[in-house]
N, C-alpha and C positions, 0 to 999 in steps of 0.2 A: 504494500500500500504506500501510496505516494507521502500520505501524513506521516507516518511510521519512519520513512527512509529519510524525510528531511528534516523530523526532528532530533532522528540520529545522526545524522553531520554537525549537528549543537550540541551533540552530547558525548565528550570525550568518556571513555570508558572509566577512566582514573576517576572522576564525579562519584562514580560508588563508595570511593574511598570513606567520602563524607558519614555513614552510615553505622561506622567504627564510634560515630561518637554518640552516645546515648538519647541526648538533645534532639538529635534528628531520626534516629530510629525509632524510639520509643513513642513520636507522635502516628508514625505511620502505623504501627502495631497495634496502637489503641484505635485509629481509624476503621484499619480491617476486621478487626475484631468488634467493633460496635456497629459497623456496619452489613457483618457478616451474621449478628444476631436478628439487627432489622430485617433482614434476604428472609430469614427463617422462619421470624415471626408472621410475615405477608404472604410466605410462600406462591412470589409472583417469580418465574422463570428471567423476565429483565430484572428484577431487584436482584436475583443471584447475579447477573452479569456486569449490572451495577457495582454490586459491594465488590467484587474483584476486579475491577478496570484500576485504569492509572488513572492519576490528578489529572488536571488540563495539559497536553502536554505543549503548549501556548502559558504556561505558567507563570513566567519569567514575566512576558508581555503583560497579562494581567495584575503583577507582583506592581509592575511600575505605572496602570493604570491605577490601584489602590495605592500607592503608595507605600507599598512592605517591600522588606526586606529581599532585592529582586536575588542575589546570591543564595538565600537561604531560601527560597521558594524554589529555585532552581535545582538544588539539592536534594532537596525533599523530592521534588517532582521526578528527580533521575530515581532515588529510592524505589518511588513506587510503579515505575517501569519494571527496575529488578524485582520486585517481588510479583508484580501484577503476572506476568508472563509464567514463571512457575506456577502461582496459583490458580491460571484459568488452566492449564495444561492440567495439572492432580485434578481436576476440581470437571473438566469436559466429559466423563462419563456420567457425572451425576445431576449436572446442571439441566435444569427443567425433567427431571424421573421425578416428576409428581406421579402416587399413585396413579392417574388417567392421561400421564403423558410421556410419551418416548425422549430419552435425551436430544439435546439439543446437536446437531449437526455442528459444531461449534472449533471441532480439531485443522480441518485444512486451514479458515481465514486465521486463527491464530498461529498457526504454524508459518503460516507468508508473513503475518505482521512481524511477528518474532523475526524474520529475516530479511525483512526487508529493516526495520530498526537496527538489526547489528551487523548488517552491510554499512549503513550510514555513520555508526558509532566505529565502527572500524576506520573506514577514509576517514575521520576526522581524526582520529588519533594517532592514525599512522603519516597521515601527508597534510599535515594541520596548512602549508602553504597555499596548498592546490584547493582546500577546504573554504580558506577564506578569502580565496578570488572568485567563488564561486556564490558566496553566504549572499549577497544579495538576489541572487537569483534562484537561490534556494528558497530563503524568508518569502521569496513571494509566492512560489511553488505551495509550500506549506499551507498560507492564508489562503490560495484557492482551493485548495484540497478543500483546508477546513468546512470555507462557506458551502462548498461540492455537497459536502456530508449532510451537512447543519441543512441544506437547503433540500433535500433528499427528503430530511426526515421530517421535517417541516410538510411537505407536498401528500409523504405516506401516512403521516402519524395523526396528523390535526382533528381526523375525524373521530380519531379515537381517543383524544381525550378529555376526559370526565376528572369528577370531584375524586373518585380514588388515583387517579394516579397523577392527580397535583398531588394530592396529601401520600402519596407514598415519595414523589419528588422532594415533597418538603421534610418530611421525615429522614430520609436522605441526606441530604442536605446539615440539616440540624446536628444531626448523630455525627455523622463524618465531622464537623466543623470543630464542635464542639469536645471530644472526643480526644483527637488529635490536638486541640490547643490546651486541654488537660494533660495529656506526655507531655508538650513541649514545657509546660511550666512548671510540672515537677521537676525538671530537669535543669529548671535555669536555662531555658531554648524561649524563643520569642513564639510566646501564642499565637498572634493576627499572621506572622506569616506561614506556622506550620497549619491553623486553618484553613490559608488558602490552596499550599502547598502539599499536605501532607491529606486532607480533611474533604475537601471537592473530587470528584471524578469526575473524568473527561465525558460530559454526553455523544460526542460526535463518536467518541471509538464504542461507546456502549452500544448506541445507535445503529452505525456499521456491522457490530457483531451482533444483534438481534434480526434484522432486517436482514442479513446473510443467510440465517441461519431461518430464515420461515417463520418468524415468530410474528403470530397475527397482533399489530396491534403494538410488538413489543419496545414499538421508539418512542410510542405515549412518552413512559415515565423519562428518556431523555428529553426528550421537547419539552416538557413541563419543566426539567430542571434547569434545562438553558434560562428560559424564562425569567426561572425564582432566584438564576444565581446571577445572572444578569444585574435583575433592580436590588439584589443583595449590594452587587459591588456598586451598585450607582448609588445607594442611601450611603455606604459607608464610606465613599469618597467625597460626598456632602458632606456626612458629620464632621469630617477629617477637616474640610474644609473650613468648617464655620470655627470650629475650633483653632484653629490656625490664623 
């Protein structure tokens, strides 16, 4: 996937190093795992592929539209790339085996995303030169992708969403955010950005991997959370504001 591959040319391999330090791991842990109990309790097929996706992987971007900590958002956000990818891979035999449903066809597009990402994270850490004569034309590559996705899911999903799967979005949302800025501040790590960073998942790669895989319906709860995280970052780029 084109998203996957261009935002692994931004992401030197060495970034995982960051993960050593408690601060930054431990928001992501509490993310997955709070978010892993909401997947459970809704037993909705996109909430499992929810709770296991990566942050936005536009992170950084959004880090410096909110005003956090664009380095430490960045971080976080390679974090939950490493782990997101092992745990949609354990985790694809069992995603959507609801009593009344067959697993989710969910192995081939993870398996291209997965390598199309560490073909990109490779060039960049092996030919960091040739990397950043190209990063403009990369970054742009990337944002069409993005809106490609976003605008996809927009056109398939819209019909299909309802008051449950705003409120599973926002639930979502909330758990993840919160969750993650609770590690971060046990830890002495910066809450607002391990929220953003560690706390949000990417709806465009959820969305992709539901709507891949035949899931009726299943980009609702991305499109809603776009939405909700959308005017989330617009209120709190106000408050930031008026305070300031």
């Amino acid at each position: 996937m084109l998203y996957f591959f261009t935002t692994g040319t931004r992401t030197p391999l060495i970034a995982l190093l960051a993960l050593r330090r408690p601060k930054n791991l431990v928001p992501i842990l509490f993310a997955y795992a709070g978010l892993g109990l909401v997947a459970v309790i809704v037993r909705d097929p996109a909430a499992a592929i929810f709770a296991l996706a990566p942050a936005p992987l536009v992170g950084p971007a959004l880090a410096r539209f909110a005003r956090a900590r664009e380095e430490t958002v960045g971080a976080l956000v390679t974090g939950t790339i490493g782990l997101s990818f092992p745990l949609l891979i354990a985790a694809i035999p069992g995603v959507g085996a609801l009593p009344d449903q067959m697993p989710l066809p969910l192995g081939p597009n993870v398996n291209i995303a997965l390598f199309a990402f560490v073909i990109g994270a490779a060039l960049a850490s092996s030919v960091p030169l040739f990397r950043d004569a190209i990063l403009p034309i990369v970054d742009g590559a990337r944002y069409v992708a993005l809106a490609a996705i976003l605008g996809a899911t927009a056109v398939t999903a819209v019909a299909f969403v309802d008051l449950r799967s705003v409120g599973v979005a926002a639930l979502m949302l909330l758990v993840g955010t919160v969750c993650a800025a609770i590690g971060a501040i046990l830890f002495g790590g910066d809450g607002i950005a391990a929220a953003l960073g560690a706390g949000t998942r990417d709806p465009a790669v959820t969305a992709a991997f539901a709507i891949s895989a035949g899931l009726a319906g299943g980009a609702a709860v991305p499109l809603a959370y776009t939405a909700l995280l959308v005017l989330s970052l617009g209120v709190g780029k106000l408050l930031i504001a008026r305070q300031a």
